[in-house]
C-alpha positions as CSV (number, residue, x, y, z in Angstrom):
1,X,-31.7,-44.9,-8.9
2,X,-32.4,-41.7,-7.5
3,X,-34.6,-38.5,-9.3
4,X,-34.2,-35.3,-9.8
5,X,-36.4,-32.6,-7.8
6,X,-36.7,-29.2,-9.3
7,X,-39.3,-26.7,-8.2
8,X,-38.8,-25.2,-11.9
9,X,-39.3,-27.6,-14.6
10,X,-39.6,-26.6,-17.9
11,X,-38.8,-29.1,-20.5
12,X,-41.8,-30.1,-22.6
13,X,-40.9,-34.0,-23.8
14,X,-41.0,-34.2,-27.7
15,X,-40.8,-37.8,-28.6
16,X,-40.6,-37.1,-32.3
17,X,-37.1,-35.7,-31.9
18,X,-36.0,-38.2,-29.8
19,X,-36.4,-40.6,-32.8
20,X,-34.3,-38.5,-34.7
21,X,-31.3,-40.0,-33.0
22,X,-32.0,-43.6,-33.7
23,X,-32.4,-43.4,-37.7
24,X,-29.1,-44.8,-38.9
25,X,-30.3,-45.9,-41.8
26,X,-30.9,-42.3,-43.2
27,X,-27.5,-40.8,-41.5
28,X,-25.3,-43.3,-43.6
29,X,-26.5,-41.4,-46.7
30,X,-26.7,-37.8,-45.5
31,X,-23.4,-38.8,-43.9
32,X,-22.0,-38.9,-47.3
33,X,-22.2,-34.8,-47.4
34,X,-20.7,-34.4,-44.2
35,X,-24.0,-33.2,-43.1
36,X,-23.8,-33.1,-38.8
37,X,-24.0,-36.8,-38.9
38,X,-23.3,-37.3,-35.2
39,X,-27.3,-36.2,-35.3
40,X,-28.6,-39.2,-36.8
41,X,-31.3,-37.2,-38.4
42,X,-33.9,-38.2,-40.3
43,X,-35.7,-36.1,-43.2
44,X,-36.6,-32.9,-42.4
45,X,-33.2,-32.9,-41.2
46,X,-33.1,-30.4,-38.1
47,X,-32.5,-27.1,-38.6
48,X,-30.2,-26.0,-34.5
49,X,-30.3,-27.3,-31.3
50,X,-33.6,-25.6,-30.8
51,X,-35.3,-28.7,-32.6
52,X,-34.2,-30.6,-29.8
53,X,-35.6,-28.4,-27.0
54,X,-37.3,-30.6,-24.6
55,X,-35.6,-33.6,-25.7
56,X,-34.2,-35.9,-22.7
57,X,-35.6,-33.8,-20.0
58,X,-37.8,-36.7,-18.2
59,X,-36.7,-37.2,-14.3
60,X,-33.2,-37.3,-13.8
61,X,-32.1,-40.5,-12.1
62,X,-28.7,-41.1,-11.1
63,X,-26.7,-43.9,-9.2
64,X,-27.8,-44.6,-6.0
65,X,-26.6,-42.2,-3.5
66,X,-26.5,-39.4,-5.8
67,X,-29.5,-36.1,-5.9
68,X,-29.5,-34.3,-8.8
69,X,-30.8,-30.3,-8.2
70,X,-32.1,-28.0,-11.0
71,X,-30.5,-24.7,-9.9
72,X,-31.0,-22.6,-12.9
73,X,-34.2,-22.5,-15.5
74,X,-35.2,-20.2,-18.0
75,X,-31.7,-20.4,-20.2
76,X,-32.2,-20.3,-23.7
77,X,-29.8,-22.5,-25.6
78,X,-26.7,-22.5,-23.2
79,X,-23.5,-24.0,-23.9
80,X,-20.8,-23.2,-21.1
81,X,-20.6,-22.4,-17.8
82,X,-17.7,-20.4,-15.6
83,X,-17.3,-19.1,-11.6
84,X,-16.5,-15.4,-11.5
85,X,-14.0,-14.9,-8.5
86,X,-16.9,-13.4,-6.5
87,X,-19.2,-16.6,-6.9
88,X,-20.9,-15.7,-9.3
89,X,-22.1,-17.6,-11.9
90,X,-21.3,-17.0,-15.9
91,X,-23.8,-18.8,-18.5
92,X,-23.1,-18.5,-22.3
93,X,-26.4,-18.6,-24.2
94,X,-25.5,-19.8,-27.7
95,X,-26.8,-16.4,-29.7
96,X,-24.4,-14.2,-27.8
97,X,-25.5,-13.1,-24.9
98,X,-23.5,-14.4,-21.4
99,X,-25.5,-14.5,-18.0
100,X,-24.5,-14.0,-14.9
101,X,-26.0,-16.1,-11.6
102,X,-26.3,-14.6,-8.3
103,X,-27.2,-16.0,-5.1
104,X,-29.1,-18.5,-7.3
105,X,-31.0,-16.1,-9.5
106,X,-30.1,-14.9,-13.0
107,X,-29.3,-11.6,-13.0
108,X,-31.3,-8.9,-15.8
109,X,-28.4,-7.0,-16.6
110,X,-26.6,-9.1,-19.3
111,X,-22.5,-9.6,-18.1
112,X,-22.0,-9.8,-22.0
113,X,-24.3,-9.1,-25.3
114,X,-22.7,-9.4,-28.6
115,X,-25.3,-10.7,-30.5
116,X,-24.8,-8.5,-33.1
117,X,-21.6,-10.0,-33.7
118,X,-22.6,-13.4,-33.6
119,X,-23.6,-16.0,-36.5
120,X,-26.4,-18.6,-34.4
121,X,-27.2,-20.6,-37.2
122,X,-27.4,-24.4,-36.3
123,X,-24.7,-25.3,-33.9
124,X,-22.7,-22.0,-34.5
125,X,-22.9,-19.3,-31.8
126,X,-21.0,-18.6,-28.8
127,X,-19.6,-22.0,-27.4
128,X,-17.2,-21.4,-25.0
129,X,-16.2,-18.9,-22.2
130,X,-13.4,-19.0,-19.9
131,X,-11.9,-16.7,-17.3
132,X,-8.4,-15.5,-16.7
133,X,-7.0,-17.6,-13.7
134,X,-5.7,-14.2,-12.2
135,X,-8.5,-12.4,-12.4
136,X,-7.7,-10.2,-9.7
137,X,-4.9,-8.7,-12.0
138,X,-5.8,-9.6,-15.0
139,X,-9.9,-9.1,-15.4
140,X,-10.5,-10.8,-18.2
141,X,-13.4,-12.7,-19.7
142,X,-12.2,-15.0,-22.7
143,X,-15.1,-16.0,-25.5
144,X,-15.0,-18.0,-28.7
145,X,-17.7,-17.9,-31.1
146,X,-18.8,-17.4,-35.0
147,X,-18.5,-14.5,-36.7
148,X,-21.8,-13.0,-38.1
149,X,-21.3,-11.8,-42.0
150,X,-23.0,-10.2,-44.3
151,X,-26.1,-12.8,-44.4
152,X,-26.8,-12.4,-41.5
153,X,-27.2,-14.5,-37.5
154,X,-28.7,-16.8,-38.8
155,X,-26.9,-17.3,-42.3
156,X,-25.4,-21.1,-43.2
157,X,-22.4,-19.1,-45.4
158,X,-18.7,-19.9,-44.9
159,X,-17.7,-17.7,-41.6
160,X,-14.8,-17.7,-39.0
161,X,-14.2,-18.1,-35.8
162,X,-12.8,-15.6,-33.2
163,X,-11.3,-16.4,-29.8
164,X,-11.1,-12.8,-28.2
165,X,-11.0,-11.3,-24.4
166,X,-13.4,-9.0,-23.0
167,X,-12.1,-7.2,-19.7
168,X,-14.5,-6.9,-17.1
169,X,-15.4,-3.4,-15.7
170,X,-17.7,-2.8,-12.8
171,X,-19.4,-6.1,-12.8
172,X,-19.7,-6.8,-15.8
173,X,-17.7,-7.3,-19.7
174,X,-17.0,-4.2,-22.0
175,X,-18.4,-5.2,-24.9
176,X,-16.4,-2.3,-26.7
177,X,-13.2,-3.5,-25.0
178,X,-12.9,-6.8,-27.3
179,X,-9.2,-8.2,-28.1
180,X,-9.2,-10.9,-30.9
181,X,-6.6,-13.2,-29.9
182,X,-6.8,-15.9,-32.3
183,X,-8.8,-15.7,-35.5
184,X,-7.8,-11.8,-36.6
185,X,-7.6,-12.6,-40.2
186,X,-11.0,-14.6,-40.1
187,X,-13.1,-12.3,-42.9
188,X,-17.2,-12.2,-41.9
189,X,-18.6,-13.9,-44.6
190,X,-15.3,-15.6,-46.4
191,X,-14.2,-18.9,-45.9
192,X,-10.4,-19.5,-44.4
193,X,-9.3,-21.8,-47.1
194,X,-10.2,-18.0,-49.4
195,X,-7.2,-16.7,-47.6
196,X,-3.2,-16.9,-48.1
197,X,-2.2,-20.1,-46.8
198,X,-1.0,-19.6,-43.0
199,X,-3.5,-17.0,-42.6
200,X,-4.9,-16.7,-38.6
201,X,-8.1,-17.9,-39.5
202,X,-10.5,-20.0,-37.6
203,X,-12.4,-22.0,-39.9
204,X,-16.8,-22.4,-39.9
205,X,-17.7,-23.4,-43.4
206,X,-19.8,-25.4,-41.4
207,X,-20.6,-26.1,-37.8
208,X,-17.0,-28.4,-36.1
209,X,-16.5,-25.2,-34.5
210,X,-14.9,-27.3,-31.2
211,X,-14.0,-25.7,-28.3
212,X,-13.0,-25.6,-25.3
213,X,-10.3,-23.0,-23.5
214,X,-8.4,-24.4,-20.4
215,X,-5.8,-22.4,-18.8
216,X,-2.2,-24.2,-17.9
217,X,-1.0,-23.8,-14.2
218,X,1.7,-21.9,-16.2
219,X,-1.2,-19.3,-17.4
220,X,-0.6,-20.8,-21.2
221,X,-3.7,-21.5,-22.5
222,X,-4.9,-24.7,-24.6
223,X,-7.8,-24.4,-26.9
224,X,-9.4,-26.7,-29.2
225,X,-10.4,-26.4,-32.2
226,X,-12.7,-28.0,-35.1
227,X,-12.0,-28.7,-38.4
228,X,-14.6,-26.4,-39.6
229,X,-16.9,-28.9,-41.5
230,X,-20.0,-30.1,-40.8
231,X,-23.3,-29.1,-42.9
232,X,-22.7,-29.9,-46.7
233,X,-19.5,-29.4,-46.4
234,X,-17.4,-32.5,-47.2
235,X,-12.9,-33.5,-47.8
236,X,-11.7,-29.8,-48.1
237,X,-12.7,-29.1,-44.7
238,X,-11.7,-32.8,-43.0
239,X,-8.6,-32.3,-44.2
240,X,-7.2,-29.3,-42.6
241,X,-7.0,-31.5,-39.6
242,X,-3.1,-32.5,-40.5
243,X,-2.5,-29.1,-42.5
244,X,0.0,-27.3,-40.3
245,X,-0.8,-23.8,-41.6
246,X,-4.0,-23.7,-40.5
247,X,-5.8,-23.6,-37.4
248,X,-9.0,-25.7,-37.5
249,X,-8.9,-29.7,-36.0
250,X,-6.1,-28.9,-33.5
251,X,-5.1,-28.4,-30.4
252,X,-3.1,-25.4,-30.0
253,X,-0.9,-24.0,-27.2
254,X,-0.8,-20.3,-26.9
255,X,0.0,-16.8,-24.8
256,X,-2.7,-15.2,-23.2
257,X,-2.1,-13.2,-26.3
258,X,-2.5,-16.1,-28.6
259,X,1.0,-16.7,-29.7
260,X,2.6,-19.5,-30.1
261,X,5.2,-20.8,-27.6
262,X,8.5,-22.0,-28.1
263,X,7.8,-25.3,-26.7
264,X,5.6,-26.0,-29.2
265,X,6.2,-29.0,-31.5
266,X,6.6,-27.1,-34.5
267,X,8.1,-24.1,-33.4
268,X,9.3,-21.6,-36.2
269,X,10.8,-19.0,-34.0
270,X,7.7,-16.8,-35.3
271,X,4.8,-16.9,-32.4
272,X,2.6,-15.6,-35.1
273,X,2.6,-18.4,-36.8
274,X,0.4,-20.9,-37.2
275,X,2.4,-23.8,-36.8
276,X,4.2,-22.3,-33.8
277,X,0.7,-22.3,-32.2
278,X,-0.2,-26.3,-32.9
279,X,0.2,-28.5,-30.2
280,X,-1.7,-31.7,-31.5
281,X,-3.5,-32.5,-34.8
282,X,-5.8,-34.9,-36.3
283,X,-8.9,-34.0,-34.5
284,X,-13.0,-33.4,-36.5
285,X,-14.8,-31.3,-33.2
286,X,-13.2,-32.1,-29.7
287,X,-15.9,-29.9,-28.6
288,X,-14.8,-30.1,-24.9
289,X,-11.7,-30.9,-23.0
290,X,-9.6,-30.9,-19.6
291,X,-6.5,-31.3,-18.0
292,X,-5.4,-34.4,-16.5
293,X,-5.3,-34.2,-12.8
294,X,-1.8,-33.2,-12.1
295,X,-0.4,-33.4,-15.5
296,X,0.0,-30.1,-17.1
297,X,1.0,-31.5,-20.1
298,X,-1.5,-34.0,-21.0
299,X,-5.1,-33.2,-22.2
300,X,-8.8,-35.6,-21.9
301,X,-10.1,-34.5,-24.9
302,X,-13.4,-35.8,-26.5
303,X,-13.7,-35.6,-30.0
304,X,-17.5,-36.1,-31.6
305,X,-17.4,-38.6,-33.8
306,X,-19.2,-38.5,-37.5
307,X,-20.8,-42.1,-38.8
308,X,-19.2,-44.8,-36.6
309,X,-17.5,-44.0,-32.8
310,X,-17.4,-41.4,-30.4
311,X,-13.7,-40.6,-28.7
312,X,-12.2,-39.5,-25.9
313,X,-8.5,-39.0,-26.3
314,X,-5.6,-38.3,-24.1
315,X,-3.7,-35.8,-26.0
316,X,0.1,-35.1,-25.5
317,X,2.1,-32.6,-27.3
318,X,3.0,-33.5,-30.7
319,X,0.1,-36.1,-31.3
320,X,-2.0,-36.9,-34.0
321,X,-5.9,-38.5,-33.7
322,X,-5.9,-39.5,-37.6
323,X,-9.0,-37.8,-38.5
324,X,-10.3,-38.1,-41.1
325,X,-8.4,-41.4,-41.8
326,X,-9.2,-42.4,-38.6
327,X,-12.9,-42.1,-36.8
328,X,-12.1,-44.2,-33.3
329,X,-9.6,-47.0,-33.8
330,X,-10.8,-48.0,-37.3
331,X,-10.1,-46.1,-40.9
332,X,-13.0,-43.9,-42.0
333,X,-14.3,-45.9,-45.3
334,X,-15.7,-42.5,-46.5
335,X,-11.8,-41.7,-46.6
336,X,-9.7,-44.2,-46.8
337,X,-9.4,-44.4,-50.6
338,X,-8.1,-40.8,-50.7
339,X,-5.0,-40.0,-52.1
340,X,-4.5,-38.1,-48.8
341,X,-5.3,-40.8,-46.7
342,X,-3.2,-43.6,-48.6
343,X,-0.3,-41.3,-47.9
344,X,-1.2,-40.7,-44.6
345,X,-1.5,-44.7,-43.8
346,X,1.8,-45.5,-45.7
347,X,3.3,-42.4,-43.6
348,X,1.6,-43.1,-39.8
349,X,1.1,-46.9,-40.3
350,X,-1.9,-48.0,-38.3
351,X,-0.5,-46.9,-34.5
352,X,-1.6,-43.3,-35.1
353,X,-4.6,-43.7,-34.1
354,X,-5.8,-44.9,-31.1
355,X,-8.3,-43.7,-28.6
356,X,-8.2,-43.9,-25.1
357,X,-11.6,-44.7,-24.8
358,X,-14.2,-45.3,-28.0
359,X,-17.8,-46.5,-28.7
360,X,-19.5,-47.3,-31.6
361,X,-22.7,-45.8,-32.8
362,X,-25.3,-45.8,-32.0
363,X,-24.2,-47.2,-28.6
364,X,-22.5,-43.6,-28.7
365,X,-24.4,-40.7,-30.2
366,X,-22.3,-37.7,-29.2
367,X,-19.9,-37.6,-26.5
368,X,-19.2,-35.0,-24.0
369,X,-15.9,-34.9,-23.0
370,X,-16.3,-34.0,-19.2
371,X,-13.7,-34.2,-16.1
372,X,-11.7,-35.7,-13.1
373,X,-14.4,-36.2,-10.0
374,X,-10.9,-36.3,-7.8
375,X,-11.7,-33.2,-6.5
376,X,-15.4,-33.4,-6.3
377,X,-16.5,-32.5,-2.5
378,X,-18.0,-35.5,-0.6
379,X,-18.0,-37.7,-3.5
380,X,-17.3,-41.8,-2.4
381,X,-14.2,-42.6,-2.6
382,X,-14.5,-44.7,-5.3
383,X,-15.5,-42.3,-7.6
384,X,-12.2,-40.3,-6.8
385,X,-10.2,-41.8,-9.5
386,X,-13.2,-42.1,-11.8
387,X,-13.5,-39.7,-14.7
388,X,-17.2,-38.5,-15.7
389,X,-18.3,-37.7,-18.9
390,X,-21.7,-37.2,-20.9
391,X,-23.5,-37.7,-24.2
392,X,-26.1,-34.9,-25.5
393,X,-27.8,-36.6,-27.6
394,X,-28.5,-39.5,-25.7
395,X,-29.0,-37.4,-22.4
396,X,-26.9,-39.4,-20.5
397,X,-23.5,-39.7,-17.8
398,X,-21.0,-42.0,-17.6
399,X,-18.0,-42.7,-15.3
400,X,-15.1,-44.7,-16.4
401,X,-11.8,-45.2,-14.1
402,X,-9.1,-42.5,-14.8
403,X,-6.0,-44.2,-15.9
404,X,-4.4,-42.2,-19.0
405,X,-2.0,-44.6,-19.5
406,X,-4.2,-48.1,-19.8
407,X,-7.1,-47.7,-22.7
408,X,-10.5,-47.0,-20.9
409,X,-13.0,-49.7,-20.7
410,X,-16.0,-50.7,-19.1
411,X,-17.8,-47.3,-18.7
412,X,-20.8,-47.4,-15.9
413,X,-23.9,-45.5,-16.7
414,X,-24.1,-42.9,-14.1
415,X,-27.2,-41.1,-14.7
416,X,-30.1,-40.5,-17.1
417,X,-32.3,-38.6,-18.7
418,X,-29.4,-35.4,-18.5
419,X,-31.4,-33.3,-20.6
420,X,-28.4,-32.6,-23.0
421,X,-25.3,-32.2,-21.3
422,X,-22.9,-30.0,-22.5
423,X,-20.7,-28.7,-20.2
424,X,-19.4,-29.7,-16.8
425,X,-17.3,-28.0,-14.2
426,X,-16.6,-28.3,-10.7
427,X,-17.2,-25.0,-8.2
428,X,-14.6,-23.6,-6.3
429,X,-16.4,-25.9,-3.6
430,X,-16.2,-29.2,-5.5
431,X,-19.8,-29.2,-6.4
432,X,-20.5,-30.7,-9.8
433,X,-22.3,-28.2,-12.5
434,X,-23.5,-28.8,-15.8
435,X,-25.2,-27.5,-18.5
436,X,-28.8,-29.1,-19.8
437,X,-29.2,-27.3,-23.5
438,X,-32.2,-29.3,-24.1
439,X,-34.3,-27.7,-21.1
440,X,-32.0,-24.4,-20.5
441,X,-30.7,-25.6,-17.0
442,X,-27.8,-25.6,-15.3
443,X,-28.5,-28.9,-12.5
444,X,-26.0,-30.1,-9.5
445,X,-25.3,-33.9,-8.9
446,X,-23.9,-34.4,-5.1
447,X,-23.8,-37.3,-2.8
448,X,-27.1,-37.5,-0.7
């Protein structure tokens, strides 16, 4: 194993969260209320990812052959990472504000504040940013995040989500220049399932916000999405996962305006529509995803699991991933006696469901669905047709070999003590980035 150097460590190690992710016990019975149970928390439950600042931050060791760099410190709370065009760096900080990294250094001049319009309570908050592969011609900065109401950033009340694109004027995002693409109906304050069915509504009763935005070589854009649950929020929410009028627990398939396209499984001839947007179903939080290499019509997506497995999925248009009558390969006891699950067996039978790669808790804690090293610059060979993925709450990297069409197995431990991954993307050079939440880095991992 090989360890991290960073001439700007921050992390302070607190060992009494790091137990919070090991009390199983307690999560089966807060699991019962739907209440964030891929956190394994114990009473007092945590209150946002700040409670786990600090947590997995040690020294980073990785697989032999492999140096691990701290690039970027002094982040607070990030969640995604981009390349501008001109090589910079763009950071999302989860209360609203986006960074931007030059020559190494954070910039002061913010690329994006919209705190104001944010809602940062728990794991709400910006949680994804993207930009427009044509930048050149199209300058455009794409964000998804909760909507602040009238309680307030850091209210627990039913919100929505908006997916909207800023366009970037001399350096920078116009805040005022904001286009809601999906989510325009979403009320501040008012819960989706208030509206007229088939409203374009994001849904954030709770925390499954998702998501992840990846563009198709065709310019199309996928984005995930969650089913909206999470706190104390329990079956309304689940359920919207296989309700083809609303948005939340998909994957849909969009314009860069956010309509629907018309090869879309259940087109309507309306690209307003919801269902003309919907890709794949059945999904609680796939929180991140990515294209398969050379496949622009099949997804890696990894979905975080609640009170039993952790998923990664390979999604194709027109699937379903059971949830919630599915959690991994196995029916979800907390919902297998519903009415809506009973049809939904008799309906599916017991093939609908089946992961391309799954692990049980607490082996698992919460996956982070992470991406193809095929193109990653002076990698081994051997890793080429590996795929590498995390887990935040365990602070740790996997690889597993990247065959979407054989079920996943044996994953290797790749590196640990990741500080919280969230995020991962290669650079236009084919150096691997990700994101540590925990200690508010971004770190590198390249071949010695």
């Amino acid at each position: 194993m090989t360890v991290i150097r960073s001439a700007g460590w921050v992390a302070v190690a607190l060992g009494a969260v790091v137990v919070l992710f090991v009390g199983a016990g307690t999560a089966a019975a807060l699991c019962k209320y739907q209440f964030d149970c891929h956190l394994r928390p114990t009473e007092p439950a945590p209150t946002g990812i700040e409670d786990f600042e600090g947590s997995g931050g040690g020294a980073f060791e990785l697989a032999d052959g492999f140096i691990g760099t701290t690039v970027v410190t002094g982040l607070k709370s990030p969640t995604d990472l981009v390349f501008l065009p001109d090589g910079r760096m763009l950071v999302s900080e989860k209360a609203g504000v986006i960074r931007s990294v030059a020559d190494g250094a954070l910039e002061a001049r913010p690329f994006l504040d919209i705190r104001p319009r944010v809602n940062d309570y728990y794991f709400r908050g910006i949680v994804d940013i993207a930009v427009d592969p044509d930048f050149a011609e199209k300058p455009y900065v794409y964000v998804t995040y909760a909507v602040q109401g009238p309680g307030g950033d850091q209210s627990k009340e039913p919100i929505a989500v908006r997916i909207s694109r800023f366009t970037v004027r001399n350096g920078v995002a116009d805040g005022s220049s904001e286009e809601v693409l999906i989510g325009k109906e979403g009320k501040p304050g008012t819960s989706c399932r208030a509206l007229p069915k088939g409203a374009d509504c994001l849904p954030a009763d709770g925390d499954h916000i998702g998501s992840e935005l990846v563009f198709a070589p065709d310019g199309t854009i996928f984005v995930s999405t969650g089913d909206g649950g999470g706190l104390e929020v329990v079956e309304p929410m689940a359920f919207l996962s296989h309700d083809l009028e609303t948005l939340g627990g998909k994957i849909l398939h969009v314009d860069r305006e956010g309509r629907g396209l018309s090869s879309n499984p259940w087109w309507t001839g309306d690209p307003t529509a919801n269902r003309s947007k919907i890709w794949a179903v059945g999904f609680r939080n796939p929180f991140r995803m990515s294209l398969l290499p050379g496949d622009p019509d099949r997804l890696l997506v990894g979905d975080v699991g609640w009170n039993s497995f952790e998923e990664l999925d390979v999604a194709e248009r027109g699937s379903d991933y059971g949830w919630p009558c599915f959690e991994g390969p196995e029916r979800t006891p907390d919902y297998q006696d519903t009415t809506q699950c009973a049809a939904y067996y008799a309906d599916a039978g017991e093939d609908a469901a089946q992961p391309w790669l799954s692990t049980p808790q607490p082996d698992a804690l919460s996956f982070t669905a992470g991406l193809s090293l095929a193109d990653a610059r002076d990698w081994p060979e051997e890793y080429r047709d590996r795929y590498l993925y995390g887990d935040w709450l365990k602070s740790e990297l996997y690889t597993v070999p990247l065959d979407p069409d054989v079920p996943a197995e044996d994953p290797a431990r790749f590196a640990t003590n990741a500080a919280g991954p969230v995020s991962f993307v290669l650079s236009p050079e084919g150096v691997l980035y990700f994101v540590a939440v925990n200690t508010g880095e971004i770190r590198t991992i390249e071949p010695r």
